[in-house]
C-alpha positions in Angstrom: -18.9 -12.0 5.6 -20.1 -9.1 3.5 -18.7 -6.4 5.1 -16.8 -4.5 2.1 -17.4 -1.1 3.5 -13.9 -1.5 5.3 -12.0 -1.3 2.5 -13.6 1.7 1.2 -12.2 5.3 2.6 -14.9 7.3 4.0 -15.2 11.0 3.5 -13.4 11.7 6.9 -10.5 9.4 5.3 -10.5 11.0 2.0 -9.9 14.2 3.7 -6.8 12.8 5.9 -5.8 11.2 2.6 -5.6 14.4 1.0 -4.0 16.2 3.8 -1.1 13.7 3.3 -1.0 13.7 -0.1 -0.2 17.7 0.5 2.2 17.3 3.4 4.5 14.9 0.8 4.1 17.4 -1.9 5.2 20.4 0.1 8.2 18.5 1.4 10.0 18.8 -1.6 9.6 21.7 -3.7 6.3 23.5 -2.0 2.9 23.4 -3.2 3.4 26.9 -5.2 6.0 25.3 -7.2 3.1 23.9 -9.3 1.4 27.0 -9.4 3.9 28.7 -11.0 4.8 26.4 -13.4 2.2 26.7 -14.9 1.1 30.6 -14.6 4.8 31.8 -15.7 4.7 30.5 -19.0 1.4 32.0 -19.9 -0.1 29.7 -22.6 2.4 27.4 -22.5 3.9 25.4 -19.5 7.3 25.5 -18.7 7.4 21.5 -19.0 11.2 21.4 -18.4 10.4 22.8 -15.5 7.5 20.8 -14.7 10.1 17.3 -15.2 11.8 18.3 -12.6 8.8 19.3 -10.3 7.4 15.4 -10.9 11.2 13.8 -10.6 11.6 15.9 -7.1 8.4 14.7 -6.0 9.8 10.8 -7.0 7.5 10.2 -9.8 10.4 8.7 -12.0 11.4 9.9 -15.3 9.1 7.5 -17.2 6.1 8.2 -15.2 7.2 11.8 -15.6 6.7 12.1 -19.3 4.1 9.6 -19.5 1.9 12.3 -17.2 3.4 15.2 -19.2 2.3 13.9 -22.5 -1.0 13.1 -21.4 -1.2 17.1 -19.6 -0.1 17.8 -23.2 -2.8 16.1 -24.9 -5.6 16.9 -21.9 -5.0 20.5 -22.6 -1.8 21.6 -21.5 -2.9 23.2 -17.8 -3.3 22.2 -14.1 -6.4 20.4 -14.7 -5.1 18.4 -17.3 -2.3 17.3 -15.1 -4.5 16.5 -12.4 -6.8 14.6 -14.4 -4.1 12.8 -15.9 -2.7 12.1 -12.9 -6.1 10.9 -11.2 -6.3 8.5 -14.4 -3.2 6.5 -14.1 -4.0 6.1 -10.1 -7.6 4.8 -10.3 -8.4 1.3 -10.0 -10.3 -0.4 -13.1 -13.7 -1.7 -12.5 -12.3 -5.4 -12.3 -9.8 -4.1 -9.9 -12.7 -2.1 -8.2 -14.3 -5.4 -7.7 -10.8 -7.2 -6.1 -10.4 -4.8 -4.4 -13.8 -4.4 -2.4 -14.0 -8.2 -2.0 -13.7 -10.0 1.1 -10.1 -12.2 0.8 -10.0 -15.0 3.5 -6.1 -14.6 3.6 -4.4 -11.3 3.4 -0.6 -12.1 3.4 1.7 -9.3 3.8 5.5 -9.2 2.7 8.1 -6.4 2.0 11.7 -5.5 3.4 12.8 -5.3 7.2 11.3 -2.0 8.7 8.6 -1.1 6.3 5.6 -1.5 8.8 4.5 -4.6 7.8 3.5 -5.8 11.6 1.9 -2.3 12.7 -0.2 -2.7 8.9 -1.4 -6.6 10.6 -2.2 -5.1 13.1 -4.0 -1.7 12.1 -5.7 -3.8 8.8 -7.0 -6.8 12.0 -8.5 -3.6 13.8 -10.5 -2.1 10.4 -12.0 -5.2 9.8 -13.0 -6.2 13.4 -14.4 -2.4 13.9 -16.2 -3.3 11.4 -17.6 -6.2 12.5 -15.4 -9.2 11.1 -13.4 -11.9 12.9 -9.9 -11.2 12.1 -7.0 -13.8 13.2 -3.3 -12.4 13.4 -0.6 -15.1 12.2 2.9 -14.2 13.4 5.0 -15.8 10.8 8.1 -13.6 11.3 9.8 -16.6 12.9 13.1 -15.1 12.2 12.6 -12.5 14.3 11.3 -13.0 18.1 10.8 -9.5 19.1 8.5 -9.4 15.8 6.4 -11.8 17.2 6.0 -10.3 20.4 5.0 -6.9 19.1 2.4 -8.6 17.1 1.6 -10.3 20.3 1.2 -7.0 22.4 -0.7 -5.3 19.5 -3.3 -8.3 19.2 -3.9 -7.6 22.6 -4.4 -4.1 22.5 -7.1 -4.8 19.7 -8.8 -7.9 21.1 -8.0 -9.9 18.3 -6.7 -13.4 18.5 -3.3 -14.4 17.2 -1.6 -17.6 16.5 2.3 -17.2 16.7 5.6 -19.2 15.2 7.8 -20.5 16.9 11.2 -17.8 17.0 13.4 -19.7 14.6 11.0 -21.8 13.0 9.4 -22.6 9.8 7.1 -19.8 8.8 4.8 -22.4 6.7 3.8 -23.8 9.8 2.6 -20.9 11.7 0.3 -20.2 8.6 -0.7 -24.0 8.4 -1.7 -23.4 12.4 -3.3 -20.4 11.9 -5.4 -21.9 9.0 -6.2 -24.6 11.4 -7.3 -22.4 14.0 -9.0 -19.8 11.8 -11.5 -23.2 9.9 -12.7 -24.4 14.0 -13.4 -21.0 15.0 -14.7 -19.2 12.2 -12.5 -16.4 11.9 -11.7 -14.0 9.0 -9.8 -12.5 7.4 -6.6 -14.7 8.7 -3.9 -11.6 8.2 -0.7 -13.3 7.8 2.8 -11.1 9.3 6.0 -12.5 7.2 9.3 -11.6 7.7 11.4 -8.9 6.2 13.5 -9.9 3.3 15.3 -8.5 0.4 13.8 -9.4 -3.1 17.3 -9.9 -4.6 17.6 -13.1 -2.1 16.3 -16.1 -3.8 15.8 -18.7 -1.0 13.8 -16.6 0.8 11.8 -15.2 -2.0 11.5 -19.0 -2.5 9.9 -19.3 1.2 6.8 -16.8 0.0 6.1 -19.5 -2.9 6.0 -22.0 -0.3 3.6 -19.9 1.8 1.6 -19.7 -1.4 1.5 -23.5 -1.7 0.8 -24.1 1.9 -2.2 -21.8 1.6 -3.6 -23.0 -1.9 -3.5 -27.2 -0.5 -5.1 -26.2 2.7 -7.4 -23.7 2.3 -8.0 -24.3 -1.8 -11.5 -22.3 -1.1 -9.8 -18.9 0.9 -8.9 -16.1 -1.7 -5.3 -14.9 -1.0 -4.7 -10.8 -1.3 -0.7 -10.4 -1.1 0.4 -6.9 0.2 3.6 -5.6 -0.7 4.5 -2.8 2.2 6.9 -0.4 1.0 8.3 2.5 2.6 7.1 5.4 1.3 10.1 7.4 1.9 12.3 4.7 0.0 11.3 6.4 -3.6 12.7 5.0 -6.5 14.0 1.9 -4.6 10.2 0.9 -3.9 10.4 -0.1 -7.6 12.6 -2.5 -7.4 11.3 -4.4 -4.3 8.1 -4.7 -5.9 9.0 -5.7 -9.0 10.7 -8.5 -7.1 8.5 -9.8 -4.5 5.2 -9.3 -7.3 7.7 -12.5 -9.3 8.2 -14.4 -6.1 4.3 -14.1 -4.6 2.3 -12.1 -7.3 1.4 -9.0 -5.6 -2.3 -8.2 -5.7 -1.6 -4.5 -4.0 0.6 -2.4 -2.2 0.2 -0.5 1.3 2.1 2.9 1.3 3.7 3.8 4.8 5.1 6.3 6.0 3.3 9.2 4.4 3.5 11.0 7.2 7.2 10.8 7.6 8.8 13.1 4.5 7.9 11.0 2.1 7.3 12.2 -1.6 4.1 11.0 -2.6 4.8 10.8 -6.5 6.1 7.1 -5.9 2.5 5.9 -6.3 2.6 7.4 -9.4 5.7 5.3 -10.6 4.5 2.3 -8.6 1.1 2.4 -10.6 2.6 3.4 -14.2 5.5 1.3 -14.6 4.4 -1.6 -12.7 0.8 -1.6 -13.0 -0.1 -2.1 -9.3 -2.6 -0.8 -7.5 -2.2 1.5 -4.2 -4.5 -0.6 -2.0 -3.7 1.2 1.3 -2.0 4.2 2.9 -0.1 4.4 6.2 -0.6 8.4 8.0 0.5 7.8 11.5 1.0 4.9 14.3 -2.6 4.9 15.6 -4.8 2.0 14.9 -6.7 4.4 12.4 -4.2 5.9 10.3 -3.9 2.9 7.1 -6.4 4.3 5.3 -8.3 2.6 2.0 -6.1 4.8 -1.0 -8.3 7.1 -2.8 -6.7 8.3 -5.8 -8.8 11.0 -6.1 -8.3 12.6 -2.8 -4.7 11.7 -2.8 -4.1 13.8 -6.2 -6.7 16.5 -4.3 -3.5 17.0 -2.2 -0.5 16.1 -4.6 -1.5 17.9 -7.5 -4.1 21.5 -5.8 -6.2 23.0 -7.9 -4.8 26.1 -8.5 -7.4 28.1 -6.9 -5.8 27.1 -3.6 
């Protein structure tokens, strides 16, 4: 299956990307903020002032310097800010390249109520719109209701699903929906886990074993792990993610919530301290709304041009 062109944001996307990008920015300081920052002080930027603007907007102190330093070297204005800011967020060409392939398994982890099983479900809709086979694999076996929301959003998409069993292991729904996904054909196999804290050592052990189970069955597949984080965590994003990328070696991380008062400068920490990419962004509920990240149209919206 060549069908790349899912994972790329069209210009209709880039736009709603953008519009997101501005509804975080304005939530904690106003998009004028900026503005003025950097029109007050004439010449030269009030950059205390500027600090704060990027820490209010959850960029982290270290990212916040790091992009101040590089405005300061860029030129000292808006458009160095912006640029700056558009550097550290775009993917390199080798992670271009991993990130328009086509992975056969696309595992998704992160914390209890981050959105991991709407993402399943919205990232199985993208690629059968687009003309793929998807297979869901319910593997939140701690959970039961998690499994049948999966269920009932399968349904609502037309794509197949193999489930765990509710208190079972989760390595054996995967090894099922491996099984399942070689006699019929089907791909991407997008893999639900269950929530879990990345301080907890057996279960961050139980994402290894995922791993393994993958690797000996399917040796062939390329694995993509997602790390789903909450937008609206902030800071505490870090943290996860530096947590589950030792326990299952993250390859990206979905962004969700944008639409719900989050500050949109964590993908700026997420990237810069951690080196991730942003591989998708969560805007709404519908099936539509995870969206290929753009890092130009998300710092269109973050950081304005000042002409807006």
């Amino acid at each position: 299956m060549k069908l790349a062109f899912w994972r790329r944001a069209t210009t209709g996307e880039q736009e709603k990307i953008a519009r997101s990008a501005a509804a975080a920015h304005d939530a904690p300081s106003g998009r004028s903020a900026l503005r003025e920052i950097f029109r007050r002080g004439g010449d030269t930027p009030d950059w205390a002032a500027l600090e704060e603007h990027l820490l209010s907007a959850d960029a982290g102190s270290t990212t916040a310097r790091a992009l101040i330093a590089a405005t300061r070297e860029q030129g000292g204005d808006a458009t160095a800010l912006r640029r700056a800011a558009a550097d550290l967020l775009r993917l390199s060409p080798i992670e271009e390249a991993a990130a328009l392939s086509e992975p056969g398994v696309i595992l998704l982890v992160g914390v209890n109520g981050a959105g991991k099983t709407t993402s399943a479900a919205k990232l199985a809709a993208r690629a059968r719109a687009a003309g793929g086979s998807p297979l869901l694999v319910a593997a939140d076996t701690f959970r039961a209701a998690a499994i049948e929301q999966l269920r009932q959003l399968a349904e609502r998409e037309g794509v197949p699903i193999i489930e765990g069993r509710a208190g079972g292991d989760p390595a054996a729904a995967i090894h099922d929906g491996l099984t399942a996904a070689a006699a019929r054909t089907l791909t991407p196999i997008i893999v639900d886990t269950a929530g879990r804290m990345q301080t907890r050592a057996s279960l961050m052990d139980e994402l290894a074993k995922m791993r393994r189970v993958i690797a000996r069955l399917a040796p062939e597949l390329t694995v993509e792990v997602l790390l789903v984080l909450d937008a609206t965590a902030g800071q505490n994003g870090l943290a996860q993610a530096r947590g589950f990328d030792a326990a299952a070696g993250i390859s990206g991380v979905i962004l969700t919530k944008m639409d719900a008062g989050a500050r949109g400068g964590i993908a700026l920490a997420i990237r810069r301290e951690l080196g991730l990419p942003i591989r998708w962004i969560g805007v709404g509920e519908g099936s539509a709304d995870l969206l290929p990240f753009d890092a130009d149209a998300f710092v269109d919206g973050l950081l304005p041009p000042e002409e807006r």
